[in-house]
C-alpha positions in Angstrom: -5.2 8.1 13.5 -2.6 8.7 10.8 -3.6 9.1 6.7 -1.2 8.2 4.2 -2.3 9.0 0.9 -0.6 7.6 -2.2 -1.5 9.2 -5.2 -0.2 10.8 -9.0 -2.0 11.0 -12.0 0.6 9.4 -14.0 0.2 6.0 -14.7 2.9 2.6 -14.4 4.7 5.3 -10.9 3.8 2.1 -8.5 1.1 3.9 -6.7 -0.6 0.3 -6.0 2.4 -1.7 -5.4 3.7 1.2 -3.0 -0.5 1.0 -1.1 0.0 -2.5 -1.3 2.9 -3.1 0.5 2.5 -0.1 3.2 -0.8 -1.3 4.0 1.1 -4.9 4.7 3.5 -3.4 6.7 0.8 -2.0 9.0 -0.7 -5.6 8.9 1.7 -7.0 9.9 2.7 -5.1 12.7 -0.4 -5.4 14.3 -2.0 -2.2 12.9 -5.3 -1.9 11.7 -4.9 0.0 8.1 -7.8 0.4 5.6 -6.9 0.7 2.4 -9.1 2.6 -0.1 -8.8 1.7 -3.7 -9.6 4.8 -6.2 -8.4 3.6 -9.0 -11.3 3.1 -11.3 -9.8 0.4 -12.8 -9.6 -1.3 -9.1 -6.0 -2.7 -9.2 -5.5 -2.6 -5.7 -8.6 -4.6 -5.2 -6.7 -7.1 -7.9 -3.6 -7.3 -5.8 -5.2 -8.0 -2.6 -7.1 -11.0 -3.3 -10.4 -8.9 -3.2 -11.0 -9.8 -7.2 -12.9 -8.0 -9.6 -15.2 -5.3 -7.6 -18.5 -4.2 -9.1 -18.8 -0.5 -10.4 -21.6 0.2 -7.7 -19.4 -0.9 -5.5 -15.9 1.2 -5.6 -15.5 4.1 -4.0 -16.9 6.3 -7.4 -20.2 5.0 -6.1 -19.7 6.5 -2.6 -18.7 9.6 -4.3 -21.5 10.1 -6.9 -24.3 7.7 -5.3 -23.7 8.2 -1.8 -23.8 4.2 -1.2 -22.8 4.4 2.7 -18.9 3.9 3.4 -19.9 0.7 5.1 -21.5 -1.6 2.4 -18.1 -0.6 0.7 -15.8 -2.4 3.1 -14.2 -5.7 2.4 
């Protein structure tokens, strides 16, 4: 399984456009990607159609509550 990470601490780089439209790619050819969003401010959850995510459910709450990875997924 192959990890692409796309990540840079300065803001307005495209870091979620760039996610965004890798992780379509994959989609659409027949892949299986999984795209995490980080970003505490959940913009790629935004982009995607996902919507507004709940704070104990972003990844920060996997990381600092230790909800399982599961309950996480959309």
């Amino acid at each position: 399984m192959a990890v692409i990470a796309v990540f840079n601490q300065k803001g307005g780089v495209g870091k979620t456009t760039t996610c965004l439209n890798v992780t379509a790619a994959l989609y659409m050819a027949q892949q299986n990607p999984i795209a995490l969003d980080m970003d505490p401010q959940g913009h790629l959850s935004l982009s995607s159609g996902i919507g507004h995510v709940k704070a104990d459910m972003t990844m920060a709450a996997f990381f600092k509550h230790n909800r399982p990875l599961a309950e996480l997924l959309h």
